[in-house]
NUVEXPA-568565 format. One record per residue (C-alpha): residue number from 0; residue in three letters; y negated, x, z. Coordinates in steps of 0.2 Angstrom, whole numbers, padded with zeros to 4 digits. Each point is the difference from the previous one (the first is absolute). Layout:
% NUVEXPA-568565
    i   aa     c2     c1     c3
  NUM  Ala      Y      X      Z
...
END
This chain:
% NUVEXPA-568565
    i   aa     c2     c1     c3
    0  Unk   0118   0689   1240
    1  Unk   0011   0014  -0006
    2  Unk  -0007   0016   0006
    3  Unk   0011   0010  -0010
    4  Unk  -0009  -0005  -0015
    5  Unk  -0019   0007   0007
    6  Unk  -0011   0002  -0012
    7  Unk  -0016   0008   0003
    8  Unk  -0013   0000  -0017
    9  Unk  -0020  -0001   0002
   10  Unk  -0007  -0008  -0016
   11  Unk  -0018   0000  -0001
   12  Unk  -0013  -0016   0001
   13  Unk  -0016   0000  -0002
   14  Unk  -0009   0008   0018
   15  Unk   0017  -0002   0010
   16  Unk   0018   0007  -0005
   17  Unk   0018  -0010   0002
   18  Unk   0013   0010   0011
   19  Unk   0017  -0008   0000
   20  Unk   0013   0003   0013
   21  Unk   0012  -0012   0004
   22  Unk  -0005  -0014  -0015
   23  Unk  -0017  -0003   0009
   24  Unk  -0015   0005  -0009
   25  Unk  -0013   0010   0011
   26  Unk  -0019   0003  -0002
   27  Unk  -0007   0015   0002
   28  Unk  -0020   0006  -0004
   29  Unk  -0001   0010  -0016
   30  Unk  -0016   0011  -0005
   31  Unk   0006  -0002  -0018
   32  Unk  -0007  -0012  -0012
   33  Unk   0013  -0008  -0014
   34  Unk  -0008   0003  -0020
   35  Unk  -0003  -0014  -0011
   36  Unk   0007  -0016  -0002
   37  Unk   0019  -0001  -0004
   38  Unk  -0004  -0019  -0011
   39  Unk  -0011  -0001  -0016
   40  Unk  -0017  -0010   0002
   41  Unk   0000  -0016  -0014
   42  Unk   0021   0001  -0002
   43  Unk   0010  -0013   0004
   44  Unk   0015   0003   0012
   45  Unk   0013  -0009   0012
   46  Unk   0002   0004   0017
   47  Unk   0018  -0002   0001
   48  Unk   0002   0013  -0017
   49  Unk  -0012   0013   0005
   50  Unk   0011   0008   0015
   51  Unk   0017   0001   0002
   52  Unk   0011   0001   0015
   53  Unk   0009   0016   0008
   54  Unk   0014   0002   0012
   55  Unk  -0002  -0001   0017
   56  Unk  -0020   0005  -0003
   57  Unk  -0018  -0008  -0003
   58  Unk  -0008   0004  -0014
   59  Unk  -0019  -0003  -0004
   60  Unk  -0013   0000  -0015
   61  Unk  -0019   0001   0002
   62  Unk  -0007  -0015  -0009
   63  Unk  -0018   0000   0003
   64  Unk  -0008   0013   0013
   65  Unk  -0020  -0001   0004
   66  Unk  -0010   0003   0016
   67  Unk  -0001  -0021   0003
   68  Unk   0018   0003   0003
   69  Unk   0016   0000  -0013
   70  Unk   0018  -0007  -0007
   71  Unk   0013   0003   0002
   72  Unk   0019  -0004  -0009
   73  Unk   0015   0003   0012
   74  Unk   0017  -0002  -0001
   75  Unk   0013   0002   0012
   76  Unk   0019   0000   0001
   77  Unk   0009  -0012   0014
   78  Unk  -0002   0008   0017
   79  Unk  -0014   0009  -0004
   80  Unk  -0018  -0003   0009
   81  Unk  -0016   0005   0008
   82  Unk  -0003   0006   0016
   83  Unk  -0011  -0011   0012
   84  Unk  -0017   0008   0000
   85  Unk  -0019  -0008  -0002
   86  Unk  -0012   0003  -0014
   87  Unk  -0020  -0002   0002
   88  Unk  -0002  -0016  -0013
   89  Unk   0009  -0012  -0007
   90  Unk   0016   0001  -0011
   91  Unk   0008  -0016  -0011
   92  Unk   0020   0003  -0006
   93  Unk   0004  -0010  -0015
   94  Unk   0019   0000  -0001
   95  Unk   0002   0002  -0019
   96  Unk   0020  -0002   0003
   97  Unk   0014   0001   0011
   98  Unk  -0002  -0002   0021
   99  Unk  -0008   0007   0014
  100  Unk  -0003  -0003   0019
  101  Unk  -0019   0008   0005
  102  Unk  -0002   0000   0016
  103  Unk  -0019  -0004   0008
  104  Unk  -0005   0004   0017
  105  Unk   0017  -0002   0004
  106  Unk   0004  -0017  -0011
  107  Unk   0012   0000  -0013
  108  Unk  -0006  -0007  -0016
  109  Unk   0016  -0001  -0014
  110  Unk  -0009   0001  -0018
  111  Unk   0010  -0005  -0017
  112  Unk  -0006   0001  -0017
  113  Unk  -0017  -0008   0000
  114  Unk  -0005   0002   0016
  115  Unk  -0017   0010   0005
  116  Unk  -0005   0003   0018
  117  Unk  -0014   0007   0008
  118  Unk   0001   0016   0012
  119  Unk  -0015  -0002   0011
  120  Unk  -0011   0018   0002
  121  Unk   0005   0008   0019
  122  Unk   0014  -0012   0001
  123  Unk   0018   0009   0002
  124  Unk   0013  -0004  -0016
  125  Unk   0014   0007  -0007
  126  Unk   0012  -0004  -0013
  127  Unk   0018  -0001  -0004
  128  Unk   0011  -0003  -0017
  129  Unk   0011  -0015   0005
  130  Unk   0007   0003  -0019
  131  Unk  -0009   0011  -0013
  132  Unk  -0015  -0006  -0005
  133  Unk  -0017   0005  -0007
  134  Unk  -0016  -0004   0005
  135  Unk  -0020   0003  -0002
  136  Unk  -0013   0007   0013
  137  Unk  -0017  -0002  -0002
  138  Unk  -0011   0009   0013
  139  Unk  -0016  -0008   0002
  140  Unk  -0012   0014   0012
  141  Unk  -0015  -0003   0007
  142  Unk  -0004  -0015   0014
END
């Protein structure tokens, strides 16, 4: 990693904020809720056309947020990731393109175009942008 080129940005998400330093994504609690809803409801869209890329960042769009949990559209630029942390329920990543390597409880997991996994709730996972790709995450809470 070049550390000349640091970045450090904090881009809200939902209950948590995203600090970056060093190409890796952090989490970090946040008091403050997002507004509505960045997609229309009953309007067709793509995936892959709805968010772009941007140099040596992540980039994120709300799709659906409700208390059962929420979607999320992500994309992020080669070298690019998530730092390791846990979450208290279940996640699935549906790689809309491009490829990644998540990283649960320690396994590595590469995803192409296609591909979904589940990230069990309490179970460590991170991710990381083998090449830019984009991908969706939906968080199912509760048990």
């Amino acid at each position: 990693m070049n550390l000349k080129n640091t970045l450090n940005i904090t881009v809200q998400c939902g209950e948590k904020s995203l600090e970056k330093r060093n190409n890796v994504i952090n989490f970090k609690k946040n008091k403050t809720q997002m507004g509505k809803n960045e997609f229309d409801k009953g309007t067709k869209f793509s995936f892959n056309d709805s968010i772009a890329y941007a140099e040596n960042a992540v980039v994120s769009k709300q799709i659906l947020k409700k208390e059962t949990g929420n979607i999320t559209l992500f994309a992020f630029d080669k070298g690019e990731g998530l730092s390791e942390h846990t979450t208290p329920f279940d996640a699935v990543v549906f790689v809309v393109n491009g490829k990644a390597d998540i990283i649960i409880d320690g396994k590595s997991n590469i995803l192409e175009a296609g591909d979904t996994i589940i990230m069990p709730a309490n179970v460590r996972h991170a991710l990381q942008a083998v090449e830019k790709f984009k991908m969706v995450l939906t968080m199912i809470r509760g048990n």
